[in-house]
C-alpha positions in Angstrom: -84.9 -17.6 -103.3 -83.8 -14.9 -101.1 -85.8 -11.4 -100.0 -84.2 -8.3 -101.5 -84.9 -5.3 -103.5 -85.5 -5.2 -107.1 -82.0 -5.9 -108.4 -80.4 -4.3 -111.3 -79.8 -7.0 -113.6 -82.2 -10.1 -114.5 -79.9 -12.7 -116.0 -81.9 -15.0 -118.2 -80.2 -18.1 -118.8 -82.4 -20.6 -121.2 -80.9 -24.0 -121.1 -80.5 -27.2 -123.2 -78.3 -30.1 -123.1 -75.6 -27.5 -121.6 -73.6 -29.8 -119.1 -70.3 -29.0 -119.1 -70.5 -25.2 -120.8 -73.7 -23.8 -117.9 -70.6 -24.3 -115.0 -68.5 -21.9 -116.3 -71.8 -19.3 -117.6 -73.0 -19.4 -113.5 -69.2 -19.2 -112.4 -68.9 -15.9 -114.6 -72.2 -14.5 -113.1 -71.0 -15.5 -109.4 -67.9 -13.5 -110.2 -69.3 -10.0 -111.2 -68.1 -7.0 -109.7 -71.8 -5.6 -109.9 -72.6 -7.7 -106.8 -74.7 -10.7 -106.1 -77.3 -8.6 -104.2 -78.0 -6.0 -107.4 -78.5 -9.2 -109.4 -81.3 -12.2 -110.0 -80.6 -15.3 -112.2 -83.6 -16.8 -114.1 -82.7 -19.8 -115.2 -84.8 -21.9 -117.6 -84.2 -25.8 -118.2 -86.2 -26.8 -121.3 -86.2 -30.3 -121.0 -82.6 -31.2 -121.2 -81.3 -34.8 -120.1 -77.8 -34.1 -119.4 -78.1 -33.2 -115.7 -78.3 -29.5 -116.8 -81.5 -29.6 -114.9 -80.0 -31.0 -111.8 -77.3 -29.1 -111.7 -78.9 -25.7 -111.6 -81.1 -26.9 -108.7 -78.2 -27.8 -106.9 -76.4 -23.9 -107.8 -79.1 -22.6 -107.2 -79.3 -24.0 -103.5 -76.3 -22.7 -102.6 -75.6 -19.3 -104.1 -75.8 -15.7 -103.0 -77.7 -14.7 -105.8 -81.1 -14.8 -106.0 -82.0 -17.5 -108.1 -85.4 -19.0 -109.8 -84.7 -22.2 -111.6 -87.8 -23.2 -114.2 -88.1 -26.7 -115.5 -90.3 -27.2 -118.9 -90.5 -29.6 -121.7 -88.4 -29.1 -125.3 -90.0 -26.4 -126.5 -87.7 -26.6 -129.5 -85.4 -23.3 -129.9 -84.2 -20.6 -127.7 -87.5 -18.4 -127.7 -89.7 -20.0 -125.0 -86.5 -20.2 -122.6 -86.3 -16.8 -123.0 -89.9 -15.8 -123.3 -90.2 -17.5 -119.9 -87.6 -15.9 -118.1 -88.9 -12.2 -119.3 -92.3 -12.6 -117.6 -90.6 -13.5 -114.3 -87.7 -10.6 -114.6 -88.4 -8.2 -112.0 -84.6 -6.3 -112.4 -84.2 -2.6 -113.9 -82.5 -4.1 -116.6 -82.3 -8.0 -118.1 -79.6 -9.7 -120.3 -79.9 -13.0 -121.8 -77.1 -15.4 -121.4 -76.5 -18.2 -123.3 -75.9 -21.4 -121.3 -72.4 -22.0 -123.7 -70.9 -18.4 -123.1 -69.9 -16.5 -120.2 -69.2 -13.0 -118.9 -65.8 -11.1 -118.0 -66.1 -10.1 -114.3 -66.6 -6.5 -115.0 -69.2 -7.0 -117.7 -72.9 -6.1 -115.5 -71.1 -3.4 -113.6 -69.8 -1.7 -116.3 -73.0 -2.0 -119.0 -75.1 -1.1 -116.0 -73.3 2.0 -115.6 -73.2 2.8 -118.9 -77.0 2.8 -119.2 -77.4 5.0 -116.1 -74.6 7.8 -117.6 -76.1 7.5 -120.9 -80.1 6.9 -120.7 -80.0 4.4 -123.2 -82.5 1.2 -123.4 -79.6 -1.0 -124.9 -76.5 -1.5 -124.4 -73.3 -3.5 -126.2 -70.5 -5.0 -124.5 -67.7 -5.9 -126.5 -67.9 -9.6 -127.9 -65.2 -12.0 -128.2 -65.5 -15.3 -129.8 -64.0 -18.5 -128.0 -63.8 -21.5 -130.3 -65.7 -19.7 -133.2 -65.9 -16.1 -134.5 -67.2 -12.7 -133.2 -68.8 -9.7 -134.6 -66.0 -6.9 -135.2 -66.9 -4.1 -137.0 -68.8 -2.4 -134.3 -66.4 -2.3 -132.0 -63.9 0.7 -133.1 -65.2 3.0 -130.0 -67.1 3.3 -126.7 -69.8 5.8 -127.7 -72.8 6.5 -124.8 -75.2 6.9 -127.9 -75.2 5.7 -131.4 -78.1 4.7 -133.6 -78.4 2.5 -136.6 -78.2 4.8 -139.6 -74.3 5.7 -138.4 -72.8 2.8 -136.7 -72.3 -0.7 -137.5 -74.7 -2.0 -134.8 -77.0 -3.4 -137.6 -74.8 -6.0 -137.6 -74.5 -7.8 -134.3 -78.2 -8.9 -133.8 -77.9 -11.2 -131.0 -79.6 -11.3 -127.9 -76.6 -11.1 -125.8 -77.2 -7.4 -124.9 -78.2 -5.3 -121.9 -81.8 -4.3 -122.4 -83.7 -1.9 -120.1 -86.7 -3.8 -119.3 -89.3 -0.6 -119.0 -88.6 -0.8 -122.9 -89.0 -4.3 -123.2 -92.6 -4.2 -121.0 -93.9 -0.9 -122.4 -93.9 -2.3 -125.8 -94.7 -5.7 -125.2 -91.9 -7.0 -126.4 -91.3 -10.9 -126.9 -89.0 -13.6 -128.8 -91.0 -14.8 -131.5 -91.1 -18.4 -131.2 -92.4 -19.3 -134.7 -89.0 -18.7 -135.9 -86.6 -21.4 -135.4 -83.4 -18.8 -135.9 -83.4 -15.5 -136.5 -85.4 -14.7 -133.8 -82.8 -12.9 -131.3 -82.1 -10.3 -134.4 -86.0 -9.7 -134.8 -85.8 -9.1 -131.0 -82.9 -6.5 -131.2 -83.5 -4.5 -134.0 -86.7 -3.7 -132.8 -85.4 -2.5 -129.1 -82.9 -0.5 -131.3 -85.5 1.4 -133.6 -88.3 1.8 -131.1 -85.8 2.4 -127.9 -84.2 5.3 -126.6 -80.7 5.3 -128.2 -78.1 2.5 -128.3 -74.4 2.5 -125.8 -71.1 0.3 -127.3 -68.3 -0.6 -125.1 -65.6 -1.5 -127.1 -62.6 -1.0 -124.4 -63.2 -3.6 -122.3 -64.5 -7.1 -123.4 -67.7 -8.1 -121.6 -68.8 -11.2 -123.3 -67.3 -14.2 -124.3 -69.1 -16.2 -127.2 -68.6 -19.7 -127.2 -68.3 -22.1 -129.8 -69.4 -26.0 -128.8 -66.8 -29.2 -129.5 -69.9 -31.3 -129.4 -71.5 -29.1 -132.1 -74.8 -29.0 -130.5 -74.8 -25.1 -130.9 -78.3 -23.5 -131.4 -76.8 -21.4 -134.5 -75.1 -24.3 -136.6 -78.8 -26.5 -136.2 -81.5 -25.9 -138.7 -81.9 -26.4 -142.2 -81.4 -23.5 -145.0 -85.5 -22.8 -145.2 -85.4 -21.5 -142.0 -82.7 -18.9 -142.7 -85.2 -17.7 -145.5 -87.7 -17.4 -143.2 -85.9 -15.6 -140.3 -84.4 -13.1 -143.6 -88.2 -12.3 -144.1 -89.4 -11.3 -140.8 -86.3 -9.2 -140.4 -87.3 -7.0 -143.4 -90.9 -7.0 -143.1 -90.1 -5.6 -139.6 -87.5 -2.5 -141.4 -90.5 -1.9 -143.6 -93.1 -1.6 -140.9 -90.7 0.7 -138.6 -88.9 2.7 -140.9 -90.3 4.2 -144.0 -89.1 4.1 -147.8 -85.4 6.0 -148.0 -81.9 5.7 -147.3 -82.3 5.0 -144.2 -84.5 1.9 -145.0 -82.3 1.0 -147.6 -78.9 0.7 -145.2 -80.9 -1.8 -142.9 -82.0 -3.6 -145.8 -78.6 -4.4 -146.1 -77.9 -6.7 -143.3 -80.9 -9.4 -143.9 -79.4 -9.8 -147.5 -75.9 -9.8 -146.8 -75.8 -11.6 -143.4 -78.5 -14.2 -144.5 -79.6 -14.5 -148.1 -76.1 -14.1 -149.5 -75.2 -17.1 -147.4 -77.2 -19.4 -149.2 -76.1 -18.8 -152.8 -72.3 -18.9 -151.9 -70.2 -21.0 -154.2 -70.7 -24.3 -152.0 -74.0 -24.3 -153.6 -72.4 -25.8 -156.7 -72.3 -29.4 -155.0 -75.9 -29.0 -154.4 -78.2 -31.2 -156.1 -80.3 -29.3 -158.6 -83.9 -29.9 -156.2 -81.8 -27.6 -153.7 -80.8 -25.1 -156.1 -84.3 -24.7 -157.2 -85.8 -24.5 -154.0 -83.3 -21.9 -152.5 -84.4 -19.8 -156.0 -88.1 -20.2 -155.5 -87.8 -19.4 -151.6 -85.8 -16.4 -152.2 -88.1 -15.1 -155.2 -90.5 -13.5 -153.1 -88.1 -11.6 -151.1 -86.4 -10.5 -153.8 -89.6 -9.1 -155.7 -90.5 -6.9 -152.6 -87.2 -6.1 -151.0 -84.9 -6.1 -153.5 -84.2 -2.6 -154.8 -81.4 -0.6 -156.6 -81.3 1.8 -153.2 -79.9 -1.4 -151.8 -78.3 -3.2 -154.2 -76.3 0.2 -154.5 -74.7 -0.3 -150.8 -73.6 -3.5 -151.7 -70.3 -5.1 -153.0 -70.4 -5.8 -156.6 -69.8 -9.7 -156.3 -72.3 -9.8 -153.5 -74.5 -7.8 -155.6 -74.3 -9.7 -158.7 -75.0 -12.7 -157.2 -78.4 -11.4 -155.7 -79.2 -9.5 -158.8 -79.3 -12.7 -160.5 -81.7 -14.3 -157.8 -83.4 -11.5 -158.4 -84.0 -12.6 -161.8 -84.5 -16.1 -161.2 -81.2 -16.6 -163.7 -79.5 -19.8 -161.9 -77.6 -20.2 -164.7 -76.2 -16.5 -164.5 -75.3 -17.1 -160.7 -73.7 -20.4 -161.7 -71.5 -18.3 -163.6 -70.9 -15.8 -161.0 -70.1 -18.3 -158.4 -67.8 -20.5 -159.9 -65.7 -17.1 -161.0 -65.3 -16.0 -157.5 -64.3 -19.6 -156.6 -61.8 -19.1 -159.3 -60.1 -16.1 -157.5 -60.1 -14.9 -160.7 -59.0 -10.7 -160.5 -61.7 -8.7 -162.1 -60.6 -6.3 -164.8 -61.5 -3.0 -163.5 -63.4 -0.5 -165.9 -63.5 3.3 -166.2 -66.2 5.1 -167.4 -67.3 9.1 -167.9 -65.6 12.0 -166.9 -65.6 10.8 -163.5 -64.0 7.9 -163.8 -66.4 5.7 -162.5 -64.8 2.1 -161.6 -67.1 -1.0 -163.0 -65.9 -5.1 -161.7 -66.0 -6.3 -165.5 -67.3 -10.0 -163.6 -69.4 -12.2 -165.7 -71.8 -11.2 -168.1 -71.1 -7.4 -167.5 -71.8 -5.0 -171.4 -73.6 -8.1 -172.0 -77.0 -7.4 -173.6 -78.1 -10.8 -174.4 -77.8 -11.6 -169.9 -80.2 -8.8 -169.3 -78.0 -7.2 -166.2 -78.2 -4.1 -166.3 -74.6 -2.5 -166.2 -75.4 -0.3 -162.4 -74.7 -3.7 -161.0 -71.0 -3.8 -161.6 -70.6 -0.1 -161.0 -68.3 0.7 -157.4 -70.6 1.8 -155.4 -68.7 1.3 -151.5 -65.5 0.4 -151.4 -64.4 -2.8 -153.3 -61.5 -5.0 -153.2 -60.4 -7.2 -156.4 -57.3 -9.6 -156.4 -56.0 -11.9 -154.0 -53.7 -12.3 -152.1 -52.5 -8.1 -151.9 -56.2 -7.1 -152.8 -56.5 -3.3 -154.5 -59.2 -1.0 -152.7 -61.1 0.1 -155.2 -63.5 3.0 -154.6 -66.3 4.9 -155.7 -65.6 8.7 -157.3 -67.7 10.1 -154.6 -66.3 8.3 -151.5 -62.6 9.8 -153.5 -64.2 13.6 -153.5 -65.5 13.4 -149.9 -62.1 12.2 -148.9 -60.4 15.0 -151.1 -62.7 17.4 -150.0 -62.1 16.7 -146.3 -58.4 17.1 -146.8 -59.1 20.5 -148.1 -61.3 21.6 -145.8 -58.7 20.6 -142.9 -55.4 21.8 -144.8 -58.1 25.6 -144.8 -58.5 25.4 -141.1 -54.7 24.5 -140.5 -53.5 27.3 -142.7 -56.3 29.7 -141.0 -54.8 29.1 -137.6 -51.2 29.7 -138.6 -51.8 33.0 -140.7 -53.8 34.2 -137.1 -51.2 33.1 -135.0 -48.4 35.0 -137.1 -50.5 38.0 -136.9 -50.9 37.8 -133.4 -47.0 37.2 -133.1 -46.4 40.2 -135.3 -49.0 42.3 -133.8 -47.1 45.4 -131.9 -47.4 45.4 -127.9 
């Protein structure tokens, strides 16, 4: 390993069984613009047998960058890797690489920068998905500061970020590695609420996000108990950092509808009955302490009917729901009040005898029924705000042309 000043960027690279993916990964790191001399690699070989130990000794002996190769038993999951290569980081910043994925050659220089301009403690390059899908919804702008409550950040809770490693070391920050997934979005949500603001760059793409032919990826391994598990600790961490409120309530949101929702889909059907029950009795904890109609509220209606059920411990009522949305059955849509309030008439909904309370069909965000050429269906408040912006703009436009003609018609 070669003298030098502290560098910029840590890159922490855990590694398992990752011959032929890891050649490409260094290859992408080798090619940033940043430079090899603002950069270190930490690269962490947990007991693989594929050569993928081998073959970062032998990188390692001949690149520029300075390199620290670490060779450990399985430790079983991504965490140790990762833990390992956070207590030898000595860069202003670190960003864990998986071994599978790789960076566009503008990716460090560019988050880097971004950090310094904005003072931020995390930043997000745009992710594109090679062989499997991405994250999306985040990635409408570049914006130097965002937070949780007003961007769609909440939902890309992988590690694959630039964190600024004062944060990361003031707080004591680690992977937990009782969790066997789930563990990177513990991680990140908690730089995001305790650090000091959040960057996107959406204009260029900095990270590619590999999906594996040989299936071996750490995401697709695990069975369902562990996606319960990794739900909890998300949302006993959003109950210890951020109190009772809407703004608790919209990060509620993602453990239920990007892990809980997953598990009573309609592929749960096939399952045999010990399954079904099991998923039920894991879940009815959660859904006791966590579930609430602040919420339930910011959730679809056929999302939220399907949880509600859970919530009740009614698997014959989700049975229902399931096998309607498997159906693609069009939902009758029902108005209600003055207002016109829009209700999904799916299963059970007026009926007294189910004991679901009609709130969980109302429109609460905006809906879609019908497939293919789905209608957007909308709440009567998201309609008024919409109307009421139009007004307020149509105000300023015809404020500004009344002064202009005045000053047109004003004498010299």
């Amino acid at each position: 390993m070669n003298e030098m000043t502290i560098p910029d960027v840590s890159v922490i690279v855990g590694a398992y069984e990752a011959m032929p993916y890891l050649v490409r990964c260094l290859e992408s790191v080798e090619a940033q613009t940043l430079g090899a001399h603002r950069i270190e690699i930490i690269a962490v070989d947990d007991g693989s047998t594929d050569g993928t130990g081998e073959y970062l000794d032998e990188f390692a002996a001949r690149t520029s960058i300075r390199t620290r190769v670490v060779h450990q038993v399985n430790s079983g999951g991504p965490s140790g890797p990762r833990n390992v290569g956070l207590g030898l980081a000595e860069g202003r910043y670190v960003f864990f690489l998986d071994a599978d994925d790789y960076f566009a050659d503008e990716a460090l220089e560019r988050m880097v920068a971004m950090a310094d301009r904005a003072g931020t403690d995390v930043v997000l390059g745009k992710v594109e998905g090679v062989n499997r899908g991405a994250p999306g919804s985040m990635w409408n702008r570049t914006a130097e500061r965002v937070d949780v409550y007003s961007s769609q950040v909440i939902f890309t809770l992988s590690a694959q970020k630039l964190f600024r490693r004062e944060l990361l070391v003031r707080l004591g920050m680690r992977f937990d590695e009782s969790l066997r997934t789930g563990e990177d979005a513990l991680f990140t949500l908690e730089a995001y609420l305790r650090g000091r603001g959040i960057s996107v760059i959406a204009d260029y793409t900095c990270y590619y996000l590999v999906g594996r032919d040989d299936g071996k990826h750490a995401t697709k391994t695990g069975g369902y108990a562990l996606r319960f598990d990794s739900a909890l600790a998300l949302m006993k961490l959003i109950t210890e950092l951020v109190p009772p409120g809407a703004k608790r309530d919209r990060l509620m949101v993602r453990p239920f509808t990007v892990g809980l929702i997953q598990q009573f889909s309609h592929g749960m059907l096939k399952q045999s009955e010990k399954i079904r029950r099991h998923k039920m009795e894991l879940a009815a904890p959660l859904m006791a302490r966590y579930w609430t109609q602040g919420v339930a509220r910011r959730i679809k209606v056929s999302e939220r009917l399907r949880l509600h059920c859970v919530a009740l411990g009614r698997e014959d009522l989700l049975a229902d729901a399931l096998a309607f949305v498997k159906s693609g059955a069009r939902p009758e849509v029902v108005h209600r009040g003055r207002a016109r309030t829009p209700y999904l008439a799916l299963p059970h909904f007026g009926s007294k005898s189910a004991g679901i309370p009609d709130w969980v069909y109302e429109v609460t965000v905006p809906d879609w029924v019908g497939k293919p050429g789905a209608e957007r269906i909308e709440a009567p408040k998201a309609i008024r705000r919409r109307r009421s912006l139009a007004r307020r703009v149509a105000r300023r436009l015809r404020t500004s042309v009344r002064t202009s003609v005045r000053k047109l018609s004003a004498p010299e």
